[in-house]
C-alpha positions in Angstrom: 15.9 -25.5 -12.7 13.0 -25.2 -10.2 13.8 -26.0 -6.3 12.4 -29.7 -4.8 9.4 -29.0 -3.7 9.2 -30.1 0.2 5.5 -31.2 1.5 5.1 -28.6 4.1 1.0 -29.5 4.4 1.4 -30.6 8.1 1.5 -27.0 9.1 -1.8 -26.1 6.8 -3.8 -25.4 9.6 -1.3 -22.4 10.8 -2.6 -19.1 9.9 0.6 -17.4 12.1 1.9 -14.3 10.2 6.2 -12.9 9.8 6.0 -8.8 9.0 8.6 -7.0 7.9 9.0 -3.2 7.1 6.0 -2.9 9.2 5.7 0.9 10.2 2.4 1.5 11.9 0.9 -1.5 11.3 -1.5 -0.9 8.8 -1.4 -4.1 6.9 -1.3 -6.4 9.7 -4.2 -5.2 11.6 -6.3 -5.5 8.3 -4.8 -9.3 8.0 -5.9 -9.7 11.8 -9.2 -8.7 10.9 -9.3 -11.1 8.1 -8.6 -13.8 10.9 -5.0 -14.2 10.7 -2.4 -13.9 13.2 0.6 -11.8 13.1 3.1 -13.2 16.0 5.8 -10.5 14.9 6.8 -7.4 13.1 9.7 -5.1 12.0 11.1 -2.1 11.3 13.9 0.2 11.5 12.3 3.5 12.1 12.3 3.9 15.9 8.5 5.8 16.0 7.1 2.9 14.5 9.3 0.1 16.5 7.6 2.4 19.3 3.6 2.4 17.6 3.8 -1.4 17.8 5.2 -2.0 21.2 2.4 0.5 22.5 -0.6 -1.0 20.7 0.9 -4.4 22.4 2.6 -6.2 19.3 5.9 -8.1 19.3 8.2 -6.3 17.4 12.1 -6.7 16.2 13.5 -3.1 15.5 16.6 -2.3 13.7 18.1 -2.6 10.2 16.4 -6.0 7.8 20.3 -6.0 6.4 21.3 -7.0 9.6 18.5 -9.3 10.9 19.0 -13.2 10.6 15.9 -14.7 9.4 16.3 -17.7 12.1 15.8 -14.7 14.9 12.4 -13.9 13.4 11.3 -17.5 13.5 13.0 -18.0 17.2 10.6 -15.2 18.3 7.7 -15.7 16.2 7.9 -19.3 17.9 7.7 -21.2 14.1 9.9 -23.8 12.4 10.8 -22.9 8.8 8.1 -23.4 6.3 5.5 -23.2 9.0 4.6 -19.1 8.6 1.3 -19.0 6.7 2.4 -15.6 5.2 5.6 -13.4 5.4 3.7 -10.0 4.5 5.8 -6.2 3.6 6.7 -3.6 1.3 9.9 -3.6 0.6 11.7 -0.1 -0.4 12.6 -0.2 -3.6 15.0 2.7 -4.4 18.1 1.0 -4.8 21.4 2.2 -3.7 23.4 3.9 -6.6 26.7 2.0 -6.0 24.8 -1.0 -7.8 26.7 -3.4 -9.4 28.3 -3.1 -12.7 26.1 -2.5 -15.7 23.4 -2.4 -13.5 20.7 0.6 -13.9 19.9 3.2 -10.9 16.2 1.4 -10.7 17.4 -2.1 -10.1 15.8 -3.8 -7.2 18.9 -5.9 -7.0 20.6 -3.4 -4.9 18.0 -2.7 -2.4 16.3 -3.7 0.7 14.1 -5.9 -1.6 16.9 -8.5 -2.0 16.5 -8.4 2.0 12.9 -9.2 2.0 13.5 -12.1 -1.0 16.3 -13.1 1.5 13.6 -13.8 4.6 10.9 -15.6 2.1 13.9 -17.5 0.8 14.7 -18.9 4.6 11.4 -18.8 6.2 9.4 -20.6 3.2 6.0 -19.3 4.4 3.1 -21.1 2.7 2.6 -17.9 1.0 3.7 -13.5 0.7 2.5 -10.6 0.2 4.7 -7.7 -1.5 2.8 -4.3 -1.7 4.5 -1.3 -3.2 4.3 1.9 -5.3 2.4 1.7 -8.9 5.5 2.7 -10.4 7.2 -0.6 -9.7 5.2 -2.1 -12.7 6.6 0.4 -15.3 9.8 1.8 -14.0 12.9 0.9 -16.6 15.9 -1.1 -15.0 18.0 2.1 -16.1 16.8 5.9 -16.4 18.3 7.2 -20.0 17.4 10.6 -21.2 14.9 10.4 -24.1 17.6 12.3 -26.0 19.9 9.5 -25.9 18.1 6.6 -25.7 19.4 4.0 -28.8 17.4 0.6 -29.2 20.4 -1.1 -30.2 22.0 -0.1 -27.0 21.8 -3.7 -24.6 22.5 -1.8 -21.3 19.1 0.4 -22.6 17.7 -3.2 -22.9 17.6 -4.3 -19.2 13.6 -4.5 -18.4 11.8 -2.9 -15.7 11.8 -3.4 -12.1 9.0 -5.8 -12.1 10.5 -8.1 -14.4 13.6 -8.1 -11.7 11.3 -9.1 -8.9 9.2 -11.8 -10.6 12.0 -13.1 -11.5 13.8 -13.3 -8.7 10.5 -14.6 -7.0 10.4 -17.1 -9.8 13.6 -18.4 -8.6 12.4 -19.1 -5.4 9.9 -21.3 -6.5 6.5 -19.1 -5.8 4.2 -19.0 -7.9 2.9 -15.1 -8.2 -0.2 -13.3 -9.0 -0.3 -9.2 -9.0 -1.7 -5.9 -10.2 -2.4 -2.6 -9.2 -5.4 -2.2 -6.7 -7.1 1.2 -5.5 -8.3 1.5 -2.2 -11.4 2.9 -2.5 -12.7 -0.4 -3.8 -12.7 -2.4 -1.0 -14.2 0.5 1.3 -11.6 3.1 2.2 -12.7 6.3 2.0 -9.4 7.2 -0.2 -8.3 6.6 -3.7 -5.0 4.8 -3.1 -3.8 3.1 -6.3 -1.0 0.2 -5.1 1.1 -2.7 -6.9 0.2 -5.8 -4.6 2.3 -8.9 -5.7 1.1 -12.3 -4.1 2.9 -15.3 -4.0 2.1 -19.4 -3.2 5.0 -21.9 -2.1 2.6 -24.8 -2.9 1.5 -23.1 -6.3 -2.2 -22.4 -5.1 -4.9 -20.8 -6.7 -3.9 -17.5 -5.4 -6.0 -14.5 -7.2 -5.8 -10.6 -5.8 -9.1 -9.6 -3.8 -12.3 -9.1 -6.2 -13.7 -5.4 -5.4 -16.6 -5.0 -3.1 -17.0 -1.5 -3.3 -18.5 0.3 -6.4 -18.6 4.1 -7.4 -22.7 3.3 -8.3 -24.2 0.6 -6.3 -28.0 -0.3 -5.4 -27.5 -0.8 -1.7 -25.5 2.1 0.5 -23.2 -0.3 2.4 -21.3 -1.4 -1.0 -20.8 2.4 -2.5 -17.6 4.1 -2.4 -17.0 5.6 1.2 -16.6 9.5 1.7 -14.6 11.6 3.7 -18.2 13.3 5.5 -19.1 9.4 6.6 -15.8 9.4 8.4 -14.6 12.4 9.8 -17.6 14.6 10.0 -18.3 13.9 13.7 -14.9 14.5 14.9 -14.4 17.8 12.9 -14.9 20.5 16.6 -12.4 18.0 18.5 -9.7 19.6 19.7 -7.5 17.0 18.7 -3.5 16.7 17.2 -3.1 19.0 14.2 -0.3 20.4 11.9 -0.1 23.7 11.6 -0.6 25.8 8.5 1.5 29.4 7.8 -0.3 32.5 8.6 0.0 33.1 4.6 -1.0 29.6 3.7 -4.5 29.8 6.1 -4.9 33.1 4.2 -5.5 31.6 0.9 -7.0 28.6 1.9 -9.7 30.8 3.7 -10.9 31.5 -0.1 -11.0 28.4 -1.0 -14.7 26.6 -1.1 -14.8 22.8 -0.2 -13.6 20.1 -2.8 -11.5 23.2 -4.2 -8.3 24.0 -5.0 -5.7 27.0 -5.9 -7.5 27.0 -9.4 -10.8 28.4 -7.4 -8.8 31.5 -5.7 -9.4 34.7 -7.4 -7.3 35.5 -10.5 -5.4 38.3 -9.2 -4.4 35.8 -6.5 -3.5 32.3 -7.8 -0.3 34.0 -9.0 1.3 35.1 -5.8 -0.4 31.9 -3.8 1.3 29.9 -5.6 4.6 31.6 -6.7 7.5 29.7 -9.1 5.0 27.0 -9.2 2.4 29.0 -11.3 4.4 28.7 -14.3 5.0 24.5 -13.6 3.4 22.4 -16.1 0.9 19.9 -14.8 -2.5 19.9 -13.0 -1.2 21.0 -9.7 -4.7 19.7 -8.0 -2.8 19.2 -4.3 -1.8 23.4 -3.8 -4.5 24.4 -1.5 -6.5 21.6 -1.8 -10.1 21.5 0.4 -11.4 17.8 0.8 -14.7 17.0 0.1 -17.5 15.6 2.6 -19.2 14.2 -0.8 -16.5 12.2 -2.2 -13.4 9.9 -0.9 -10.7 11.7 -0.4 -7.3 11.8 -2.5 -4.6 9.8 -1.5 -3.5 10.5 2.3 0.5 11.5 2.2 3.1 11.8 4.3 2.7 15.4 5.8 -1.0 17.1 5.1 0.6 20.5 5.0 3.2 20.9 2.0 2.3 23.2 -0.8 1.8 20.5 -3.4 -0.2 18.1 -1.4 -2.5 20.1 0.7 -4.7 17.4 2.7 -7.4 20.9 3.9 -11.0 20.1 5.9 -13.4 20.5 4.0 -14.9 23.2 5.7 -12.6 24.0 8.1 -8.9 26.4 7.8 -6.5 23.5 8.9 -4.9 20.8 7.4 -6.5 17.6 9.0 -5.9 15.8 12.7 -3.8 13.7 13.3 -7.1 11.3 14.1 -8.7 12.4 10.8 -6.0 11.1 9.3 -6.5 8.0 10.9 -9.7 7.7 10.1 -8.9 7.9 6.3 -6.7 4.6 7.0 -9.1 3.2 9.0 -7.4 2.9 12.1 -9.2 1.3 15.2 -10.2 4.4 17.4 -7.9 3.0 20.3 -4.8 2.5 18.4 -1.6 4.9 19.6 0.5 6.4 17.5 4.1 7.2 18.9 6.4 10.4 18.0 6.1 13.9 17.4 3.2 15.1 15.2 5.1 14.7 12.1 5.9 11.4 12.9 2.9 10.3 13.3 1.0 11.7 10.0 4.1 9.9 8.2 3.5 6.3 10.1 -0.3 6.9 8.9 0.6 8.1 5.2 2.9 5.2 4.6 0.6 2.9 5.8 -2.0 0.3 3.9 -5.4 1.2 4.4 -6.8 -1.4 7.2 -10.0 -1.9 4.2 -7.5 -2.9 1.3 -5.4 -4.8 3.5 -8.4 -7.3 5.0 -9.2 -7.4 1.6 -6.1 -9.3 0.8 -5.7 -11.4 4.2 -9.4 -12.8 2.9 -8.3 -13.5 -0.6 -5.3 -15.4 0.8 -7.3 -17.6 3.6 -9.8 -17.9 0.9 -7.2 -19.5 -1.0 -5.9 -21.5 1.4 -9.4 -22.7 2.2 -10.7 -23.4 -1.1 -13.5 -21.3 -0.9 -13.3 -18.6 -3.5 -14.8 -20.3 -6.3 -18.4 -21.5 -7.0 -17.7 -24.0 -9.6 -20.6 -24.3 -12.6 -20.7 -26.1 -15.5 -20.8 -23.4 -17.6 -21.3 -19.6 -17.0 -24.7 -18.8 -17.5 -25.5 -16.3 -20.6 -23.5 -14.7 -23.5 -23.9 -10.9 -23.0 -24.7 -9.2 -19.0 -23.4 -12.3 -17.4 -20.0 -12.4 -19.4 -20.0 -8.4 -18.9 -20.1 -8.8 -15.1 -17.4 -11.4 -14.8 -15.0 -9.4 -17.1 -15.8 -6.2 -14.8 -15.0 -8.2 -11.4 -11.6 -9.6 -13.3 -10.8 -6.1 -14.5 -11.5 -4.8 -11.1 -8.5 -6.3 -9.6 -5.9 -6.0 -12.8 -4.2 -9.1 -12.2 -1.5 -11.0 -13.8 -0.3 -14.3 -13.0 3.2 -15.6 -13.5 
C-alpha cells in the first residue's frame, strides 16, 4: 500500500538543499552552480568535516547512524517536507553480520538504510543517490560459480539495485536512474557513475541529457582534455605525492599517454613484478596521461602501482591542484589534511561538471522546462536517430 500523499506545493518555490556523506563537496558546489542552495552538509571523516568548514559551509560531522534527522532540519532552518533535495552517496558495503539469510551485498545492512532513513523524515521534494556502477549488477549474495544451483532460493535474492528501488518504492518516490560518464557533460575524465533520482510529488524527473560529444562541430561541446586543463600549471611548484626512486625510474621510459606495456621488453618483467603474470589489461601500472585526451578516472591516491595517475610529460604523479582541476574544483577552494587526505577527498568526489548537470535536470524538472512539446517529431530516419542517441546518452530507467 502506497503512503497518503501530503500537498507539500506551498514550499515549491524553495530550492534549499540537505547533504549527506558530503566529503569535499563535490556535488554540492556543482548543484550551487546549477542555482540551488545547499544550507548544510555531513560527514564522518574529520578532513572533509574540516574542507567544508574552511571553504565556509555549514557542516554536521560525525557518524549518519547517530544523527537524528530533526537536527539536520533544526540547522538547515527547514520544516519537514520543505528541502527541495536531500542529495549523497551512500556507502554501500554492508556490514557482514547482516541479518539472517541475508547475502554479504545487501544494502539492508549498510549506511544506505541511514540515508533511506533521512529521505524518509525529511520528505524533500526530491533526492539524489549517486554511487558505484556496480550497484546496478552486484547479486544480493556472492556464491562461487562452482556452487551456484538455480533451484537454490537464498541464490535467488536479486541484486543490490533491486533492494534500493525497492526500498525507495516504499517510501513513495517515484525513481529514474542509470549509469552516467563524466566526460559527457564536460569533465575532462571518464568517470562512469550509477545516479538514482527520486520525486515525492511523482514529477517528470529524467537524468541530465549529454552536452558533451567525443565529435562535435563547435570546440566548446567536444570532450575536454587533460592539456586544456592542467597544461598551464604543469612548472608550479605546487602539493605533490611522491613517487619511489625505482618507480620514477621506469616511468622516465615511459612516453606520454603510455603505459608499462611501452617499457622495453627486458624491463616490463622486473617493473612490474608478481603482477606480470596477472591476467587482465593492467592499463593503470605506470600509466602517463595524455594532454590529447580526458583523462582516466581520477582515484584515490595517484601513486599506487595499479592506478598510476603520471603527467603527461613530466616524472611525478600529479598535484594535488591537478587533481583538482580534473574535478573541476573552483581555483580558491581549500582542501584540509595531509597530502593523502587531500588526493582522497578529490578522488571520492563528483566531478563539479556531472554534478551541475544533475542540479539542472532536477530544477528543470521542477520548473517545467525540459521539454519542447510538438505534435509529432519531425522525420522517420536522422531525426528519430538523434532522439534515440540523446535517450541512450543518459541510460535511464524509470521505476
Amino acid at each position: 500500500m502506497s503512503k497518503k500523499r501530503i500537498d507539500y506545493s506551498q514550499y515549491y518555490s524553495n530550492r534549499d538543499v540537505i547533504s549527506f556523506f558530503s566529503g569535499a563537496m563535490g556535488l554540492d558546489i556543482g548543484l550551487e552552480k546549477a542555482g540551488l542552495n545547499v544550507k548544510i552538509g555531513q560527514d564522518f571523516e574529520p578532513a572533509c568535516v574540516e574542507t567544508m568548514k574552511a571553504n565556509g559551509h555549514e557542516v554536521l560531522g560525525g557518524d549518519i547512524r547517530k544523527i537524528e534527522p530533526q537536527q539536520m532540519l533544526d540547522l538547515a532552518g527547514l520544516n519537514v517536507g520543505e528541502p527541495f533535495l536531500v542529495c549523497g552517496g551512500p556507502p554501500c558495503q554492508p556490514f557482514s553480520t547482516a541479518g539472517k539469510r541475508l547475502g554479504i551485498n545487501d544494502p539492508r545492512g549498510s549506511l544506505f538504510m541511514d540515508y533511506i532513513r533521512m529521505i524518509d523524515y525529511i520528505k524533500p521534494r526530491f533526492f539524489i543517490m549517486e554511487n558505484v556502477k556496480g550497484i546496478m549488477s552486484s547479486p544480493l549474495k556472492h556464491v562461487p560459480i562452482a556452487e551456484r544451483n538455480a533451484d537454490d532460493p537464498e541464490q535467488q535474492l536479486g541484486t543490490v539495485l533491486d533492494v534500493i528501488l525497492s526500498e525507495f518504492n516504499k517510501l513513495g518516490y517515484k525513481t529514474v536512474y542509470g549509469v552516467l560518464d563524466a566526460v559527457n557533460y564536460g569533465v575532462p575524465q571518464f568517470r562512469e557513475r550509477f545516479v538514482l533520482i527520486g520525486s515525492r510529488d511523482h514529477e517528470d524527473i529524467f537524468l541530465p541529457v549529454p552536452t558533451h560529444f567525443q565529435m562535435h562541430q563547435k570546440e566548446e561541446y567536444r570532450w575536454k582534455t587533460v592539456g586544456e586543463v592542467i597544461s598551464d600549471i604543469e612548472n608550479e611548484k605546487g602539493e605533490c605525492a611522491t613517487l619511489s626512486m625505482e618507480r620514477a625510474h621506469y616511468l622516465e621510459m615511459v612516453p606520454e599517454g603510455g603505459n608499462w606495456k611501452d617499457l622495453p621488453d627486458d624491463i616490463k618483467k622486473i617493473a612490474m613484478g608478481g603482477a606480470y603474470e596477472s591476467g587482465g589489461g593492467k592499463v593503470g601500472f605506470y600509466r602517463r596521461l595524455s594532454y590529447s585526451q580526458p583523462a582516466p578516472t581520477v582515484v584515490t591516491s595517484p601513486v599506487q602501482k595499479a592506478t598510476m595517475m603520471c603527467h603527461p610529460r613530466m616524472n611525478r604523479p600529479l598535484s594535488v591542484h591537478e587533481y583538482a582541476r580534473l574535478q573541476q574544483f573552483p581555483e580558491d577552494w581549500k582542501f584540509i589534511g595531509t597530502t593523502a587526505a587531500k588526493y582522497r577527498q578529490i578522488g571520492n568526489a563528483v566531478p563539479i561538471g556531472l554534478a551541475e548537470a544533475i542540479g539542472r535536470a532536477v530544477i528543470a524538472t521542477a520548473d517545467k522546462t525540459a521539454l519542447i512539446k510538438t505534435k509529432r517529431f519531425r522525420g522517420t530516419d536522422i531525426h528519430n536517430r538523434i532522439k534515440n542517441a540523446l535517450e541512450l546518452g543518459g541510460n535511464a530507467v524509470c521505476q
